[in-house]
FITI-902934 format. One line per 10 residues: number of its first residue (from 0); their letters; for each residue x, z, y of C-alpha. Coordinates in Angstrom, 3 decimals, always signed. Layout:
NUM	a	X Z Y; ...
//
This chain:
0	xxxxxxxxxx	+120.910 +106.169 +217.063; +122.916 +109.018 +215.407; +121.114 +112.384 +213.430; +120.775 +115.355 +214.514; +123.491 +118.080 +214.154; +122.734 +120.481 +211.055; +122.230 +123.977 +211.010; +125.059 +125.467 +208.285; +123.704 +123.603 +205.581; +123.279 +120.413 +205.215
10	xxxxxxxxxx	+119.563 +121.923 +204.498; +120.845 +125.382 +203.424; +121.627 +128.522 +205.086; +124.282 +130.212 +204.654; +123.846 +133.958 +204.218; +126.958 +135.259 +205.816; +127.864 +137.507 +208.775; +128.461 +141.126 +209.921; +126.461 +143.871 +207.956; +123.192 +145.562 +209.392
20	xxxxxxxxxx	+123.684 +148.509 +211.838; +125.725 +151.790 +210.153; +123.011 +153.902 +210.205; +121.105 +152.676 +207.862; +121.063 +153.307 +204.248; +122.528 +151.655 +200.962; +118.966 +150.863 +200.371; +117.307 +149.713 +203.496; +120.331 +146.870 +204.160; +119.782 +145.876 +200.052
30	xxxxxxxxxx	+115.908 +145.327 +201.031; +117.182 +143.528 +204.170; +118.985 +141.402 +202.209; +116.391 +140.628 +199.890; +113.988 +140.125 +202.121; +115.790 +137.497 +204.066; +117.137 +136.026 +200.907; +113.001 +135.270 +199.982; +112.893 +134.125 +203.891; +115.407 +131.431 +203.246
40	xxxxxxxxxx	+114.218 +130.325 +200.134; +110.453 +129.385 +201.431; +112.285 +128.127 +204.016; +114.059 +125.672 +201.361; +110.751 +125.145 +199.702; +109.196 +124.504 +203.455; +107.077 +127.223 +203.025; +107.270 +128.097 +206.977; +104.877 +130.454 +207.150; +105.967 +132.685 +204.340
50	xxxxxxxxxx	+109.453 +132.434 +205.369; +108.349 +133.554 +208.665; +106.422 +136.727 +207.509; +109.644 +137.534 +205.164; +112.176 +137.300 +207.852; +109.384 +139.590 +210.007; +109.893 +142.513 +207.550; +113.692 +141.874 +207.694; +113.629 +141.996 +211.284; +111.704 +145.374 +211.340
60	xxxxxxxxxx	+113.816 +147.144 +209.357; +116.732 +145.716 +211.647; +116.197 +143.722 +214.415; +120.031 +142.748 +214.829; +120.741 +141.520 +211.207; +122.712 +138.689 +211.865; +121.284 +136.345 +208.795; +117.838 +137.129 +209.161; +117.691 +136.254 +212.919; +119.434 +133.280 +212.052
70	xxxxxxxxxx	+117.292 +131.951 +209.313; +114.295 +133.362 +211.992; +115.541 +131.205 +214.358; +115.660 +128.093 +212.553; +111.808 +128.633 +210.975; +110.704 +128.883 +214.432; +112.770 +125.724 +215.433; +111.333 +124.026 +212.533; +107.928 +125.378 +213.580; +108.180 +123.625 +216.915
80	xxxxxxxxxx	+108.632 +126.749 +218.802; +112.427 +126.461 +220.429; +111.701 +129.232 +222.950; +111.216 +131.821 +219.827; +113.928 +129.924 +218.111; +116.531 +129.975 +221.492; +115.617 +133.883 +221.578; +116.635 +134.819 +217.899; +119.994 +132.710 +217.918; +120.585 +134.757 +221.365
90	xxxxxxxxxx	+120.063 +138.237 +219.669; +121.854 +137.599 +216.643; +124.707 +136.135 +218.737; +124.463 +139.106 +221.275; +125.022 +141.814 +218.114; +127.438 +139.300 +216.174; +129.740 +136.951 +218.384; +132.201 +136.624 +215.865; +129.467 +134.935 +213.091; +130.319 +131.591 +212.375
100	xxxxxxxxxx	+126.860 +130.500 +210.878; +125.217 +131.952 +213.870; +127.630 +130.455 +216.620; +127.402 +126.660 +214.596; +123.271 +126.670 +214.075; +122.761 +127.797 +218.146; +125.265 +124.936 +218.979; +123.267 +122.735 +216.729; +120.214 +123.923 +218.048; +121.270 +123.716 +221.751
110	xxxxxxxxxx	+122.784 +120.105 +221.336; +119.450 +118.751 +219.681; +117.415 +120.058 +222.819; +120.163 +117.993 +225.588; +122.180 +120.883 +226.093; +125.441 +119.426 +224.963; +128.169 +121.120 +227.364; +126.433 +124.651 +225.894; +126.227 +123.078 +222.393; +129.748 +122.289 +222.248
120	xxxxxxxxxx	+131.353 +125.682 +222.974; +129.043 +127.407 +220.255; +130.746 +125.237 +217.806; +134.223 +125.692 +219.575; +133.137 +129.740 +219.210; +132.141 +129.176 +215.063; +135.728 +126.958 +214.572; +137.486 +130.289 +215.973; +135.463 +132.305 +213.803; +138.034 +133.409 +210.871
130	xxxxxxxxxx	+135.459 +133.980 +208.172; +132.914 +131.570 +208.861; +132.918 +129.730 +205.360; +132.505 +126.405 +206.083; +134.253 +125.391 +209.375; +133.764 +121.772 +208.450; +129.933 +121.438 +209.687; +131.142 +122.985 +212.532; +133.268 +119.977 +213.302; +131.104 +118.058 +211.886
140	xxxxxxxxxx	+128.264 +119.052 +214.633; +130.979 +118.542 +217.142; +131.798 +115.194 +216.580; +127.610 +114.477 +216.335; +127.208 +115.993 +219.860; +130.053 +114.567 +221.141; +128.642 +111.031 +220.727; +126.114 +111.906 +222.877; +127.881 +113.053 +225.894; +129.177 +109.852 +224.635
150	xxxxxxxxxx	+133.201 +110.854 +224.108; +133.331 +108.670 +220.552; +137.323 +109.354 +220.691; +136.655 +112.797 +220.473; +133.928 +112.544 +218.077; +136.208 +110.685 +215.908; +139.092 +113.614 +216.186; +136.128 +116.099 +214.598; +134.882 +113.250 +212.210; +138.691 +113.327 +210.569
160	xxxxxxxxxx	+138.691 +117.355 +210.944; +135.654 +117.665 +208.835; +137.063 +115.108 +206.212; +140.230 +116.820 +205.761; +138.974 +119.985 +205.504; +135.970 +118.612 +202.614; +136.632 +115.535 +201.589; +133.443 +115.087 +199.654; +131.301 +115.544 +202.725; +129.530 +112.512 +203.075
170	xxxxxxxxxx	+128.206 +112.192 +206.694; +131.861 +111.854 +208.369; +131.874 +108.905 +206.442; +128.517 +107.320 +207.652; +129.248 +107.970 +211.412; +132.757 +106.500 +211.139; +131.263 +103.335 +209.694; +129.087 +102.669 +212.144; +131.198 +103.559 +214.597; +133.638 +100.843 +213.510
180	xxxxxxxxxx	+130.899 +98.833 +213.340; +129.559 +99.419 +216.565; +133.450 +98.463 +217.750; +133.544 +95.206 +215.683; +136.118 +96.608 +212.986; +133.893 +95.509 +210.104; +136.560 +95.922 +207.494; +137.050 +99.788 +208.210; +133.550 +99.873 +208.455; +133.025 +98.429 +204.957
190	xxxxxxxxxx	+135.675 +101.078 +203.555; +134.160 +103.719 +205.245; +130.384 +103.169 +204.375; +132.072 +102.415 +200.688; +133.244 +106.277 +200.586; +129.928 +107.013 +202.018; +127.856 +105.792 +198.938; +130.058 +107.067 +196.804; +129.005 +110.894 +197.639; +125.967 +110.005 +199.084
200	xxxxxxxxxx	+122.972 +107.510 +199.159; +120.401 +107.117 +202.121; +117.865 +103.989 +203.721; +119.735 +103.758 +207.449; +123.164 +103.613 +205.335; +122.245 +100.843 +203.001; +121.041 +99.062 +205.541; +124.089 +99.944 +207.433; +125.972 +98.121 +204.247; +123.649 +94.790 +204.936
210	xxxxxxxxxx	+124.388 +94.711 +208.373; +128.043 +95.185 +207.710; +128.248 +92.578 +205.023; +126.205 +90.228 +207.165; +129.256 +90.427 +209.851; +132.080 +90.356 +207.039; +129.904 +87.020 +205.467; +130.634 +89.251 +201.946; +127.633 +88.357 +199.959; +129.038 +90.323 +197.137
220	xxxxxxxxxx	+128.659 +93.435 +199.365; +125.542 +92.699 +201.154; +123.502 +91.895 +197.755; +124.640 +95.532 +196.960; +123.222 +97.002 +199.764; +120.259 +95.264 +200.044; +119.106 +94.987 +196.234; +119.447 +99.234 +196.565; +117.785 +99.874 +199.523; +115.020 +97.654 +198.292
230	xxxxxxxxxx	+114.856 +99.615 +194.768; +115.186 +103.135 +195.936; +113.817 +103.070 +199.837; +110.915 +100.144 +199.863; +108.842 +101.699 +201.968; +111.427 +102.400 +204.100; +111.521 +100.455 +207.710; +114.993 +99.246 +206.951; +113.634 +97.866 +203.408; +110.592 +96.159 +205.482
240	xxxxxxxxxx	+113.622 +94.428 +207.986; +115.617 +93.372 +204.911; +112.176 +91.972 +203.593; +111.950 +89.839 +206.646; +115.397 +88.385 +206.952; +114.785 +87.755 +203.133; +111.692 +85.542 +204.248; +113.430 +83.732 +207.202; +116.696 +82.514 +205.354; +118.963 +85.176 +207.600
250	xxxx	+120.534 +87.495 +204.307; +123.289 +86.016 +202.964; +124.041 +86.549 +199.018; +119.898 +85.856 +198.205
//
């Protein structure tokens, strides 16, 4: 039903944490750097394999850098490998328990594989991290893995967290909606799916919209939805639904 949590992104690393080991030089942490800056980039470009060998050469001039074994650990979760992926996130944790990017992607990482109760005090760890940049993904993954123990209350209390802290973060907006929805509030839904396509645009939200619209009887609202998701997702499996209750007389407003 809901997404998975996000690594400190929402696709993007964040290069951020405690520098490599004293002893080595000026030079060596500058190649470090650059060498898990090229990692994360064929990462971006989903260039695994080349991010891989990029984050190797990182790692092997210092095996406790605390973004490279991040960024190693998500190319190997990416890769389908979550034992590699557990065992970076646990080194870079083990040399840097104060880094906020690390703490959020393990809890993101742990929650996506059913370990919520472990998942959920990584993210408690990156929200007490003081210079973890952006402390809103952190609730944000809270609140996602909190609807799975389910505790929607307390997802709801890191849904809000996240909004006030960036209020042009889109997902809080989604979730709330169809939480409301889910709970028969279809108004607050509405409103809260509006602020969602405002920042942000996406098949399972649009169709979100038509459902939403459907229950409110809006035609206004669900022609909106629908006529976009049809236009800009038609391949989609929400597009091919939409499609159908076209054909069978069940959307209102067409």
């Amino acid at each position: 039903m809901y997404p998975r949590c996000v690594a400190t992104f929402l696709g993007v690393l964040v290069l951020v944490g405690c520098a490599s080991a004293p002893r080595l030089s000026p030079q060596t942490r500058k190649l470090i750097q650059l060498r898990t800056a090229l990692g994360v980039g064929y990462m971006r470009q989903g260039q695994l394999g080349l991010a891989r060998n990029e984050l190797a050469h990182a790692l092997a001039l210092d095996r406790t850098d605390a973004a490279a074994n991040n960024a190693m650990a998500i190319v190997e979760e990416r890769l389908r490998e979550p034992v590699k992926a557990g065992r970076y996130f646990r080194r870079g944790i083990a040399h840097h328990p104060h880094d906020g990017s690390l703490q959020n992607n393990y809890g993101a990482f742990l929650c996506d594989t059913g370990q919520v109760a472990r998942g959920l005090k990584h993210f408690q760890a990156a929200l007490h991290s003081p210079l973890y940049p952006t402390p809103q993904l952190a609730d944000l993954n809270m609140a996602v893995c909190l609807l799975k123990v389910p505790n929607k209350k307390g997802a709801i209390h890191y849904f809000h967290r996240a909004q006030a802290l960036a209020p042009e973060l889109a997902a809080p907006y989604y979730y709330l909606a169809h939480l409301r929805y889910e709970g028969h509030q279809y108004a607050r839904a509405k409103g809260d799916l509006t602020q969602y396509l405002q920042r942000a645009r996406s098949a399972r939200a649009l169709f979100l919209g038509v459902r939403i619209g459907q229950a409110l009887k809006d035609a206004r609202f669900t022609h909106y939805c629908a006529t976009r998701l049809l236009e800009n997702y038609a391949q989609s499996p929400q597009a091919r639904t939409v499609v159908q209750w076209q054909r069978e007389g069940r959307l209102i407003g067409h």
